[in-house]
ZANU-12254 format. One line per 2 residues: number of its first residue (from 1); their letters; for each residue z negated, x negated, y negated of C-alpha. Coordinates in pm, 1 decimal. Layout:
# ZANU-12254
NUM	A	Z,X,Y  ...
//
This chain:
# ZANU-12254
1	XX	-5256.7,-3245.9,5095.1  -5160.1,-3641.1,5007.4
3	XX	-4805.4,-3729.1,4961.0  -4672.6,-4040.0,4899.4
5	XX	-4356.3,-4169.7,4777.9  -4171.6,-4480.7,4762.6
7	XX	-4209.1,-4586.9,4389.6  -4631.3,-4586.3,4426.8
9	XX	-4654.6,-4243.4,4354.6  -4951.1,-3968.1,4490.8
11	XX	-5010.3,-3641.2,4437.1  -5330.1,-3434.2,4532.1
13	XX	-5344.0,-3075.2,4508.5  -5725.7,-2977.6,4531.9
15	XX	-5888.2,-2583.9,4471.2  -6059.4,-2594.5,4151.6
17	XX	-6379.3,-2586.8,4271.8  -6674.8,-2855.5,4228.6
19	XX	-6712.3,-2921.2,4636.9  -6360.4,-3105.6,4574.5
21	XX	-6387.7,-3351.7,4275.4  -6539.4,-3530.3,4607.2
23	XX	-6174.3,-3541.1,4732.2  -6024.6,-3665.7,4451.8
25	XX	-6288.0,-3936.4,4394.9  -6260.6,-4071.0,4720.2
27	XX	-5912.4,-4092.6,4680.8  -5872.7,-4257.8,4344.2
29	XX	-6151.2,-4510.1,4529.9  -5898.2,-4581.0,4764.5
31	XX	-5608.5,-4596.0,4567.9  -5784.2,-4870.6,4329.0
33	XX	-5967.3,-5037.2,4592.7  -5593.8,-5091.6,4805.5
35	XX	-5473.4,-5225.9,4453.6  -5705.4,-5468.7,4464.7
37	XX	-5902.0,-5412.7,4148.6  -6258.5,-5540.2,4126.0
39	XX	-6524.0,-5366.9,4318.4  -6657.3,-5257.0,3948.3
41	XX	-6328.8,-5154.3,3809.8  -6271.5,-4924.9,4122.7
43	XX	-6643.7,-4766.7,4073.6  -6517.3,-4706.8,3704.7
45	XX	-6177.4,-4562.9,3793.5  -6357.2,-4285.2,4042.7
47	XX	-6639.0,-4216.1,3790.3  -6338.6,-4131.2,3522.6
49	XX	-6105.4,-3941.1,3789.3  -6440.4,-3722.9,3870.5
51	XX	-6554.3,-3682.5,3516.2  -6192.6,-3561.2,3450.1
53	XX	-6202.2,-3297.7,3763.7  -6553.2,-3199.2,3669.3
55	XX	-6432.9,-3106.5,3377.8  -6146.2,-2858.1,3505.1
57	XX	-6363.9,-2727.6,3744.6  -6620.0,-2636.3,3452.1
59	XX	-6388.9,-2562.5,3124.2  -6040.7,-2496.5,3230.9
61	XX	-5993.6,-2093.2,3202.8  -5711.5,-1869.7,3260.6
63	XX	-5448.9,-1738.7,3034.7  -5476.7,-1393.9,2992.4
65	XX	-5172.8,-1175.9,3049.4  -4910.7,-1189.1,2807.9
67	XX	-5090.5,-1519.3,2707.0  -5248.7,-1321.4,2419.5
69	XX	-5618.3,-1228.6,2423.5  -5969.5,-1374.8,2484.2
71	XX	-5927.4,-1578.4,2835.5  -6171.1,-1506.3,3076.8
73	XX	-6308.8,-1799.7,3341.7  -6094.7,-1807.5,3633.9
75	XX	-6351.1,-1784.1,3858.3  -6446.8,-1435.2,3728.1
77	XX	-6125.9,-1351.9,3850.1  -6120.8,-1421.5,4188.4
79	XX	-5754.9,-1588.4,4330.2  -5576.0,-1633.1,4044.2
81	XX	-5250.2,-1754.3,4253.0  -5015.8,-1651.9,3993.2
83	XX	-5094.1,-1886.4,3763.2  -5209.9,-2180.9,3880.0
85	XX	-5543.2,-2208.1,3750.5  -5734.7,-2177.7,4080.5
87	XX	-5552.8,-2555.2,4150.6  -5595.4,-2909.6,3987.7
89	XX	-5325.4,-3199.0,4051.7  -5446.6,-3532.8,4022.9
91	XX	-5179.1,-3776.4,4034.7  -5178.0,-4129.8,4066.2
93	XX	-4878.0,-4388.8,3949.4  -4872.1,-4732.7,4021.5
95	XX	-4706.3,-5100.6,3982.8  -4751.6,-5419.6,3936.2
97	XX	-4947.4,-5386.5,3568.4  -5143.8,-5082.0,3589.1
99	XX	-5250.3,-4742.8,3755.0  -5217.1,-4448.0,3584.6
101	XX	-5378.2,-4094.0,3673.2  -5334.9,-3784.5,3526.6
103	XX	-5568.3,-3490.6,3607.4  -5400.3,-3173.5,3514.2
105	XX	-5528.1,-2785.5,3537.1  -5351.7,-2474.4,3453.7
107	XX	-5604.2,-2321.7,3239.3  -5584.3,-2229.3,2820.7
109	XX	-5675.4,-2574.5,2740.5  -5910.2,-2737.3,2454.6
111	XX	-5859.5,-2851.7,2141.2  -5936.2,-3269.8,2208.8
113	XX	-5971.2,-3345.9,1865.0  -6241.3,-3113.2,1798.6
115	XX	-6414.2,-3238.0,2095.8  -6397.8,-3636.1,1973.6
117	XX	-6567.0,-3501.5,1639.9  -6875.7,-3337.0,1821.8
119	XX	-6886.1,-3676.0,1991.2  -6888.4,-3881.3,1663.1
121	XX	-7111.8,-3654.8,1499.0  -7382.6,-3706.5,1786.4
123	XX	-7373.3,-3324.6,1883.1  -7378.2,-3281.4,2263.0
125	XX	-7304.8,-2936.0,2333.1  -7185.2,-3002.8,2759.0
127	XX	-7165.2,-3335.8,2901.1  -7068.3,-3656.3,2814.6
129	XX	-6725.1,-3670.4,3057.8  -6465.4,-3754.4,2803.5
131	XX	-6656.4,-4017.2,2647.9  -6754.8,-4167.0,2965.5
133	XX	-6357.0,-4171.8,3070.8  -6312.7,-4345.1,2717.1
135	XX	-6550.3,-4602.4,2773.9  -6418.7,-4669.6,3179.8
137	XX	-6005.3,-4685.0,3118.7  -5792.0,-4902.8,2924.7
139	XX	-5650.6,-4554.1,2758.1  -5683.2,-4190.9,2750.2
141	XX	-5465.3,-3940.2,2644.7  -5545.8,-3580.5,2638.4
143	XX	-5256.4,-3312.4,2614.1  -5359.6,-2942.8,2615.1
145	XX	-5119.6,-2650.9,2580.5  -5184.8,-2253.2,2624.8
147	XX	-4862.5,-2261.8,2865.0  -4922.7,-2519.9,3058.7
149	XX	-5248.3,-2638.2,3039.3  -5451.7,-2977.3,2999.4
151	XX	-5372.9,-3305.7,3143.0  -5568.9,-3610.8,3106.9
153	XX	-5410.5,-3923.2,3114.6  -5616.5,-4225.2,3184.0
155	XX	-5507.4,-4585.0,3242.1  -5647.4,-4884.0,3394.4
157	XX	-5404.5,-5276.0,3330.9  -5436.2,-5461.2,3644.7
159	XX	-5379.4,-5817.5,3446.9  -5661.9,-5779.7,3203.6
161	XX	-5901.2,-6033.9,3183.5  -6277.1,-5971.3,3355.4
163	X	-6128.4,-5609.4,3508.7
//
């Protein structure tokens, strides 16, 4: 479901589940193409939004009970309604310099630093998403949390030169 508000706001609520980073890519392809970036810069903005859902479809787990204890993968545990991992929210924030979108998941979270040293050390251990949002958006930020989760944080500047 696709709600939008009056100060260029959306929000999409998708199942964490790889058949729907197709949802959210579309959308973010929308979004940027109606905000009339390039045809190039909107290819790049869906490629980051789906690396970004890819990746809390693949990596996000849930807290255990208590929030103490190894976490197991929320799809070995069926619905896990309570809380919140079996959902991503990918939201998008406009105006008239840039678009921001956050993709946000429920699950234990990551540390991000110790995934930028594996990058600059060459070591590939999964795929090359958060590098590949690095290298597509103007910025990234990465907040993870064991309460609440990971959201990434990725903007694109509409005035920029040769977007």
């Amino acid at each position: 479901m696709m709600e939008e508000a009056a100060s260029g706001r959306v929000e999409l609520r998708i199942p964490r589940q790889a058949q729907f980073v197709r949802v959210a890519r579309l959308a973010a392809c929308a979004l940027a193409a109606q905000l009339d970036f390039t045809y190039d810069v909107v290819k790049d903005i869906e490629l980051a939004v789906a690396e970004a859902c890819t990746n809390a479809v693949e990596h996000a787990v849930a807290r255990p009970a208590g929030g103490r204890g190894k976490a197991a993968p929320a799809q070995a545990l069926g619905a896990v309604a309570d809380d919140g991992c079996d959902e991503i929210v990918v939201r998008f924030a406009s105006d008239s310099q840039q678009l921001v979108v956050e993709v946000i998941d429920r699950g234990q979270g990551f540390d991000p630093r110790a995934v930028e040293e594996l990058e600059l050390e060459g070591e590939r251990l999964g795929g090359l998403g958060l590098m590949v949002i690095r290298q597509v958006m103007d910025e990234v930020d990465i907040e993870c949390d064991e309460q609440t989760g990971t959201c990434v944080r990725m903007v694109k500047y509409r005035a920029r030169e040769g977007r």
